[in-house]
BAVO-964805 format. One record per residue (C-alpha): residue in three letters; x, y, z. Coordinates in steps of 0.2 Angstrom, whole numbers, padded with zeros to 4 digits, always signed. Layout:
REM BAVO-964805
ALAXYZ...
//
This chain:
REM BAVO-964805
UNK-0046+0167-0016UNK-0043+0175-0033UNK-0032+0176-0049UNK-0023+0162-0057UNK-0016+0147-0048UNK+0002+0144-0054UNK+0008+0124-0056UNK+0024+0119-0057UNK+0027+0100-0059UNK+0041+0093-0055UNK+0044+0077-0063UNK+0036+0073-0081UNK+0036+0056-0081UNK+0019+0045-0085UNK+0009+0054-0069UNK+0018+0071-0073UNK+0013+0070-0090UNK-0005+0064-0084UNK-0007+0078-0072UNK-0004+0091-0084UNK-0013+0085-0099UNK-0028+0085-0086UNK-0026+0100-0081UNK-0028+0106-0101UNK-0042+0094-0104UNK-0052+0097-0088UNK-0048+0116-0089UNK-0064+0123-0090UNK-0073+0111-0075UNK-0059+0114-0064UNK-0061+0133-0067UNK-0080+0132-0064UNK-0079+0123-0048UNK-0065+0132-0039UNK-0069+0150-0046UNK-0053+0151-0055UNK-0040+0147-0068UNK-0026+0133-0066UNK-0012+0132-0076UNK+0007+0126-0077UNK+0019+0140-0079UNK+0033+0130-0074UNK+0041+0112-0073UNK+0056+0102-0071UNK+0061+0083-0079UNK+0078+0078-0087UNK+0073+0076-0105UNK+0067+0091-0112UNK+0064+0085-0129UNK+0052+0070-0126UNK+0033+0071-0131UNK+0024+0070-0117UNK+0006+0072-0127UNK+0003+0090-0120UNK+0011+0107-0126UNK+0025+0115-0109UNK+0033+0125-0124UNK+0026+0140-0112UNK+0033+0135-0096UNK+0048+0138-0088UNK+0061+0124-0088UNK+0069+0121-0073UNK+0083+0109-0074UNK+0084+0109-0056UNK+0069+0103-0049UNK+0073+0111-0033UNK+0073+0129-0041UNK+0052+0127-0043UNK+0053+0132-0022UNK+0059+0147-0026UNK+0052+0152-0044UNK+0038+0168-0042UNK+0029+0161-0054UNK+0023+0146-0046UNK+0011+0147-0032UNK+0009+0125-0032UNK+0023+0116-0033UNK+0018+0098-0037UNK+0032+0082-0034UNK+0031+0067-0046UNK+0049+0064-0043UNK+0049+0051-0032UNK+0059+0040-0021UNK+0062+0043+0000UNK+0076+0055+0000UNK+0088+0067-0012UNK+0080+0078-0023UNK+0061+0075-0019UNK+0064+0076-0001UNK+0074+0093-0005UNK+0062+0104-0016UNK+0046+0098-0004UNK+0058+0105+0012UNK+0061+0121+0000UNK+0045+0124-0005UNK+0036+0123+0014UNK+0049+0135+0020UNK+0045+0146+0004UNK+0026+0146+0012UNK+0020+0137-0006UNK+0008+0122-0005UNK+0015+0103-0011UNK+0006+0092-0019UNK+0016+0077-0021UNK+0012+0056-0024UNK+0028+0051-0016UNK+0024+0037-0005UNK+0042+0032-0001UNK+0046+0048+0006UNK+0029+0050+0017UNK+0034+0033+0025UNK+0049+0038+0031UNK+0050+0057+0032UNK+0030+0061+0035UNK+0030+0068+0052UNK+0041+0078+0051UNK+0037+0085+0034UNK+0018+0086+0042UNK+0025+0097+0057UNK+0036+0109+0043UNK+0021+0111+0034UNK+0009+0113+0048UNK+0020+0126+0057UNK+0024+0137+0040UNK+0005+0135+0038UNK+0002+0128+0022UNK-0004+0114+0014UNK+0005+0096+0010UNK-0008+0085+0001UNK-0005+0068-0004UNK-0020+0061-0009UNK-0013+0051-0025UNK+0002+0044-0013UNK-0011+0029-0008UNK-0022+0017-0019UNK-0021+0028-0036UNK-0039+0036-0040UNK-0047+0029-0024UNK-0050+0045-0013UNK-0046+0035+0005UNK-0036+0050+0012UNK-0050+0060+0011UNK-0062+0046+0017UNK-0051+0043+0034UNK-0048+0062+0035UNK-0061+0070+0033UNK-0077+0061+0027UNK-0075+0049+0044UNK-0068+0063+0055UNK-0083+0059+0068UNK-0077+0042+0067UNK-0065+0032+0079UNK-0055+0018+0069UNK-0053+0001+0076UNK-0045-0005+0059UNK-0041-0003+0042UNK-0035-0016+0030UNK-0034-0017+0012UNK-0027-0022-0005UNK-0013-0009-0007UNK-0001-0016-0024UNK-0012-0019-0040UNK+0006-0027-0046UNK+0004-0042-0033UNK-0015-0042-0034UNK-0014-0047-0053UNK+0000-0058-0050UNK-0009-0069-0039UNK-0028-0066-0048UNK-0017-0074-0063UNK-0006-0089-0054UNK-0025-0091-0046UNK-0034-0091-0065UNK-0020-0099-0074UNK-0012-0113-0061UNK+0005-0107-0066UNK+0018-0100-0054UNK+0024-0084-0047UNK+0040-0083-0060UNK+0032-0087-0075UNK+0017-0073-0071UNK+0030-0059-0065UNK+0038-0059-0082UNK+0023-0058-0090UNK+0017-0043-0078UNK+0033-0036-0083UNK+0030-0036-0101UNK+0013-0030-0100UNK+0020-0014-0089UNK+0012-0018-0073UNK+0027-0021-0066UNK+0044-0015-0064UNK+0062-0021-0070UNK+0066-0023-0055UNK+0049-0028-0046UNK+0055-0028-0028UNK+0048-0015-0019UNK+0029-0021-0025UNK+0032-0041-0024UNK+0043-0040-0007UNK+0028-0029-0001UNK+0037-0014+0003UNK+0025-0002-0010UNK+0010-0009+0000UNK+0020-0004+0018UNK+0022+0015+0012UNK+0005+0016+0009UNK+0001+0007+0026UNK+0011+0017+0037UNK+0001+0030+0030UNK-0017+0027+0031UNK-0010+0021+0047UNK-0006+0038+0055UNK-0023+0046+0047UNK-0032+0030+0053UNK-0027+0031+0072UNK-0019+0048+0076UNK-0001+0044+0078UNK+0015+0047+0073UNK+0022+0038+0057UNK+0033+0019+0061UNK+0036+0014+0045UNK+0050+0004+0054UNK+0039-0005+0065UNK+0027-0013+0051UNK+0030-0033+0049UNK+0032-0037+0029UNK+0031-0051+0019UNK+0029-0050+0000UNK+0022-0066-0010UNK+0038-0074-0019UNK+0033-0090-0009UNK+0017-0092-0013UNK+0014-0105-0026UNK+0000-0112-0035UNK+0000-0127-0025UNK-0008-0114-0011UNK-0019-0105-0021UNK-0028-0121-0028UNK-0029-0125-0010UNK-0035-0109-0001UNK-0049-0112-0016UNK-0052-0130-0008UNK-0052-0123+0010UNK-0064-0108+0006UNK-0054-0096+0005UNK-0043-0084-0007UNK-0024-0076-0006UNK-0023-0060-0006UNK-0007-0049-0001UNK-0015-0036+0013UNK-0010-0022+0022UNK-0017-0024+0037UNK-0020-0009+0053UNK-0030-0011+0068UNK-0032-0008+0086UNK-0025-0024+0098UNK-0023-0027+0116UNK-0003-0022+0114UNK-0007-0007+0104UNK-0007-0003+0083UNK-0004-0019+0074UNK+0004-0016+0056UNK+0009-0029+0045UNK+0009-0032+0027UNK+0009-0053+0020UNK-0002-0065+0011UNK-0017-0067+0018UNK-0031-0081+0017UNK-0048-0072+0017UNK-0066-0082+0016UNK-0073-0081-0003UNK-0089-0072+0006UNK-0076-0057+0012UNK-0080-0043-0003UNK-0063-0039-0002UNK-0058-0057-0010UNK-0068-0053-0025UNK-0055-0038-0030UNK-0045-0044-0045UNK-0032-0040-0057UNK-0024-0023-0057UNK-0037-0016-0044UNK-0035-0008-0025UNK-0046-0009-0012UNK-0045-0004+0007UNK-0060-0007+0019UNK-0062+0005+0034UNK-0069-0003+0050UNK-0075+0011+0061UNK-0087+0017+0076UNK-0102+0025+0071UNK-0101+0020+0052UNK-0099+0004+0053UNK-0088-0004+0036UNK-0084+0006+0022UNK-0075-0002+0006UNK-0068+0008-0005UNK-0061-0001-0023UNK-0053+0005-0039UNK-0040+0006-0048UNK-0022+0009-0039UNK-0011+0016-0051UNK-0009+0021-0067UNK-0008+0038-0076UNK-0026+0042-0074UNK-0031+0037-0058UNK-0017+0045-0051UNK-0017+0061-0060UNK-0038+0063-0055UNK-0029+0060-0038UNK-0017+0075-0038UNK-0028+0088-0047UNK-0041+0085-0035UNK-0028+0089-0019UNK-0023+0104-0032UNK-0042+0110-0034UNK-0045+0111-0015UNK-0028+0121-0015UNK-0035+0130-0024UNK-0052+0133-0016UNK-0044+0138+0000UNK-0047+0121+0009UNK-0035+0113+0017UNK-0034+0100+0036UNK-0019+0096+0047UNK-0007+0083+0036UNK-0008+0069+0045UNK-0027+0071+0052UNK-0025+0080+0069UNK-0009+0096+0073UNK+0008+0087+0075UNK+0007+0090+0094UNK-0009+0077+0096UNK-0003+0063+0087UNK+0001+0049+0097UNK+0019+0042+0098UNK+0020+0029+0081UNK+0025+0013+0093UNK+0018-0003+0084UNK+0015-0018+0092UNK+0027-0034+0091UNK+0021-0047+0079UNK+0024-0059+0090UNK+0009-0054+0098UNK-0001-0055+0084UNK-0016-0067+0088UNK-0023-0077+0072UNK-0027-0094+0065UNK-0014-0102+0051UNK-0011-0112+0035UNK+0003-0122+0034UNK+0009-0132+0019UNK+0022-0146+0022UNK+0030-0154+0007UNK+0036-0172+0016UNK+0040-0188+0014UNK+0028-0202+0017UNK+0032-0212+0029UNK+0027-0216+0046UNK+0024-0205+0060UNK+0026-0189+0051UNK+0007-0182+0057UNK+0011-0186+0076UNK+0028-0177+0076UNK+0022-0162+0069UNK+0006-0162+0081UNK+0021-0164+0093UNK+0028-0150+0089UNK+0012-0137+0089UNK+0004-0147+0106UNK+0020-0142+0113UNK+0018-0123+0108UNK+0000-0121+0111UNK-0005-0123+0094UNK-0021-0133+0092UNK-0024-0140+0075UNK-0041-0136+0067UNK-0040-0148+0052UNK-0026-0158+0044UNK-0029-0162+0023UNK-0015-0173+0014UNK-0016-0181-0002UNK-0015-0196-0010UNK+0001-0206-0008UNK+0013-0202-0021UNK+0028-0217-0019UNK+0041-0206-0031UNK+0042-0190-0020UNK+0036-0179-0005UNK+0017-0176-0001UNK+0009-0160+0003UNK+0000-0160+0020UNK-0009-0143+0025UNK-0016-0139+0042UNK-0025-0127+0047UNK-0024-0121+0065UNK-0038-0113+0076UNK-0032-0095+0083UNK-0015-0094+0091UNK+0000-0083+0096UNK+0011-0078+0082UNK+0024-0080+0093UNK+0020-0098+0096UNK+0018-0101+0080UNK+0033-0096+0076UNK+0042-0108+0088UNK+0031-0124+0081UNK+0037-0121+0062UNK+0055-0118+0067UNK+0053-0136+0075UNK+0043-0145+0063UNK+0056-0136+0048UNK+0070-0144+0057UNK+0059-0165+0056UNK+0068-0176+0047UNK+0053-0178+0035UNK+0050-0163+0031UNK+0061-0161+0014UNK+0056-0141+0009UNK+0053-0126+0022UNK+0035-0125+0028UNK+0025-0112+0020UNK+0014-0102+0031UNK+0001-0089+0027UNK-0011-0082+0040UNK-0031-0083+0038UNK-0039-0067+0041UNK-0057-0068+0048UNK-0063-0054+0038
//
């Protein structure tokens, strides 16, 4: 391929912005590695005035985002937009049918629209890359795609939302609780007004149904994941899980089972000798388990306006080399229907935390209720007596059925001396 590559950028916010300065900055390398020039001729964002640190006085403005799909000069057109529908789904739709490549970091809309925008693409026969839409900097499409193609999967699991992960390094570091560090993560800018989507871990979701589909072949079922953010987790369990061995750390979580793709997201307790419960602060990590390879850990930084903008020039640069693999890992005609199986198949060992009241008999009833379910208990730790309130009692459970599980807690919840609802978060043997 010859001749200038044309950008446009739709949406100039912090990873807009980032993208283009480094495509100024890096100019030169770029150039030298993929035989040609790359340049922004155009863009679209709502504030034409703002000083994003890079000169677009050149560019086209497009107040439409969605006129970029059909602009002549722009032979890229890159999506920073965001969100899973509306005018980011719009103007990625435009531009396959235009024949032009799309770059795009849009997670949301990947999660729930990604097959079909991976057989659009596939059947106008152009490239839609996505690298950025999954752990920032770290280059884990790429890895599952391409550098393990000789690989087959059995499971793929990972840190997928720096928010969460510095909320619970710092509630882990500090002993305070999970209100108290959010404002502060707020204030700093690692997370959002409204911080739902990371702390409810439906950010970490996106990005699992994702590596899922390139992991295993299949269709994207974004529906089918199980979620659970970390609003429940409290001090108390952290300085626990550190007494037990272990560490909490929200995962997303993929991997072959008996009843088919498990995909969940929660809090997890993984061992302090698992590498992956060393990754602290604002950091992702996702861990590949595969045959021939073996384990592969890839770790860096998840967000941000350089580790993402590195992200989406680099799918840009193989644009513009001329490389470019099926979307989703294999044509839309191979991939396997996205049908994930039920939690309550989910087979794992447990910790629960029970804040009750100390009195008699308290211990056997809830052993009553997991001997009943076929929960066996694997160790049980309370602490001293404390006359002016409840206790906490943690038990840890040998592997069980989730679905089990589930039916013992509702039981033990419903104990006269059980004063708050049990906490539960599953141990992963990592």
């Amino acid at each position: 391929m010859s001749g200038d590559l044309r950008i446009g950028i739709a949406g100039l916010g912090t990873v807009g912005g980032g993208v283009a300065k480094l495509l100024r900055d890096q100019a030169d390398l770029l150039a030298a590695r993929c035989g040609r020039t790359i340049r922004v001729t155009a863009v679209a964002a709502r504030d034409k005035a703002k000083d994003r640190g890079v000169d677009l006085s050149a560019c086209r403005w497009h107040d439409d985002a969605r006129a970029l799909a059909g602009d002549p000069d722009v032979d890229v057109v890159v999506e920073l937009i965001g969100g899973s529908d509306g005018v980011a789904r719009e103007l990625i739709e435009a531009a396959i049918a235009a024949g032009k490549p799309v770059v795009t970091a849009n997670k949301a809309l990947l999660a729930l629209h990604g097959t079909v925008l991976a057989k659009a693409a596939e059947t106008a026969g152009v490239p839609l890359a996505y690298e950025a839409a999954v752990a920032g900097g770290i280059p884990v499409i790429k890895a599952l795609r391409e550098g393990l193609a000789a690989n087959r999967v059995k499971r793929v699991h990972g840190i997928l939302n720096g928010t969460c992960n510095y909320i619970l390094t710092t509630m882990r570091e500090t002993g305070r609780e999970f209100a108290d560090v959010l404002a502060d993560a707020q204030k700093l800018g690692y997370a959002e007004a409204d911080p739902s989507f990371d702390v409810d871990g439906i950010d970490a979701a996106h990005k699992l149904a994702i590596l899922s589909s390139v992991a295993f072949g299949r269709e994207l079922d974004f529906a089918g994941i199980h979620v659970e953010g970390i609003r429940h987790v409290s001090a108390l369990d952290l300085a626990f899980a550190e007494q037990l061995g272990y560490r909490i750390k929200l995962l997303g979580i993929a991997g072959v089972t008996d009843h088919g793709i498990e995909q969940r997201v929660h809090p997890c307790m993984v061992p302090l000798a698992a590498p992956i419960a060393h990754v602290e602060g604002v950091f992702n990590a996702v861990f590949v388990e595969a045959e021939p390879v073996g384990n592969v850990l890839l770790t860096g930084r998840g967000a941000g306006e350089g580790p993402t903008a590195s992200a989406v020039v680099a799918d840009i640069l193989d644009i513009a080399r001329g490389h470019h693999a099926p979307v989703l890992g294999l044509p839309p005609s191979r991939l396997a229907p996205g049908e994930t199986a039920p939690m309550g198949r989910h087979y794992g060992a447990y910790y629960i935390r029970l804040m009750v009241k100390d009195q008699p008999g308290v211990i056997a009833d809830v052993a009553a209720a997991f001997r009943d379910n076929s929960v066996s208990m694997e160790s049980v730790l309370q602490q001293a007596r404390d006359p002016s309130g409840p206790v906490p009692v943690v038990i840890t459970t040998h592997e069980t059925e989730e679905a089990g599980m589930m039916r013992a807690i509702q039981r033990i919840a419903a104990l006269g001396s059980v004063v708050e609802p049990p906490r539960l978060i599953r141990i992963e043997a990592l």
